[in-house]
C-alpha positions, -999 to 999 in steps of 0.1 A, spaced: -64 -377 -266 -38 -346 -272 -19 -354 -242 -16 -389 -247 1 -392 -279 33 -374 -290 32 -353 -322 47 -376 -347 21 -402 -333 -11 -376 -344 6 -366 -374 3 -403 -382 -36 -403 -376 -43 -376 -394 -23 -391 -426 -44 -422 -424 -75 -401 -419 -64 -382 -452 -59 -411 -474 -97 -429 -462 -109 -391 -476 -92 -391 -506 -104 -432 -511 -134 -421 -501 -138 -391 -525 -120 -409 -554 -150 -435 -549 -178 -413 -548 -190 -423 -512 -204 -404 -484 -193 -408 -446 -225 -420 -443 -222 -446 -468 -186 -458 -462 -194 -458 -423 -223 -479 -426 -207 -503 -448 -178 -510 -423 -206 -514 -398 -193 -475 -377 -212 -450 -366 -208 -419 -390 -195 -394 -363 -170 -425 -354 -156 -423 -392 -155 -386 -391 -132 -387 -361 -113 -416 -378 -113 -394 -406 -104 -363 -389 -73 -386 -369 -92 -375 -338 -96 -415 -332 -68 -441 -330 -85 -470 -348 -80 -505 -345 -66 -528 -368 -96 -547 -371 -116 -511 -378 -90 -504 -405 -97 -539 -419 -131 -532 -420 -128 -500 -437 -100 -515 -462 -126 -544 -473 -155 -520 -474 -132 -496 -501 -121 -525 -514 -86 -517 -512 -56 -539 -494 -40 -524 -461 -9 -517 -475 -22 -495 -499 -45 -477 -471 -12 -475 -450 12 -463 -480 15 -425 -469 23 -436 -436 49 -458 -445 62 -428 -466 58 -404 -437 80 -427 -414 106 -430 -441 108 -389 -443 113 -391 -407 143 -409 -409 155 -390 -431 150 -359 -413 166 -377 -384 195 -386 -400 204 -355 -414 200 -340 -380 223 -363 -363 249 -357 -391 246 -321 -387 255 -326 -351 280 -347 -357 298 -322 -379 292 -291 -352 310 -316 -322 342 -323 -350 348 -287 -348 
């Protein structure tokens, strides 16, 4: 899976991996539990947890109604993470900016 996605596009896994952990911990659930709930496997939901998996929307909709939490609030971070990588990006390309004025 490595060399299919870019980077960013991991990086992005493993946030929403982090956040089902942290849900998942905050409700006192196992893998097992939480995976059998939302009807997986629970070495599927490690690797979802892990952001060795690129889930589905339906899978994340399953996982969102077994926390009993809405999808924005599952995808929050992310959201967050693309918003820091804006940022990033536009401070770059103002710092090159400035270096060509010169």
């Amino acid at each position: 899976m490595n060399d299919l996605f870019k980077e960013d596009e991991l990086e992005v896994l493993r946030e929403i991996g982090q956040r089902l952990r942290f849900i998942r911990k905050k409700r006192e659930l196992t893998q097992e539990l939480l995976a059998a709930k939302a009807g997986f496997s629970r070495s599927y939901y490690s690797d979802i947890e892990t952001g060795k998996r690129n889930i589905s929307i339906l899978n994340l909709c399953k996982l969102t109604i077994a926390l009993d939490i809405t999808l924005s609030e599952l995808l929050e971070p992310v959201k967050d993470y693309a918003a820091k990588k804006e940022l990033i990006a536009a401070n770059a390309m103002d710092s090159y900016e400035r270096s060509c004025s010169r």
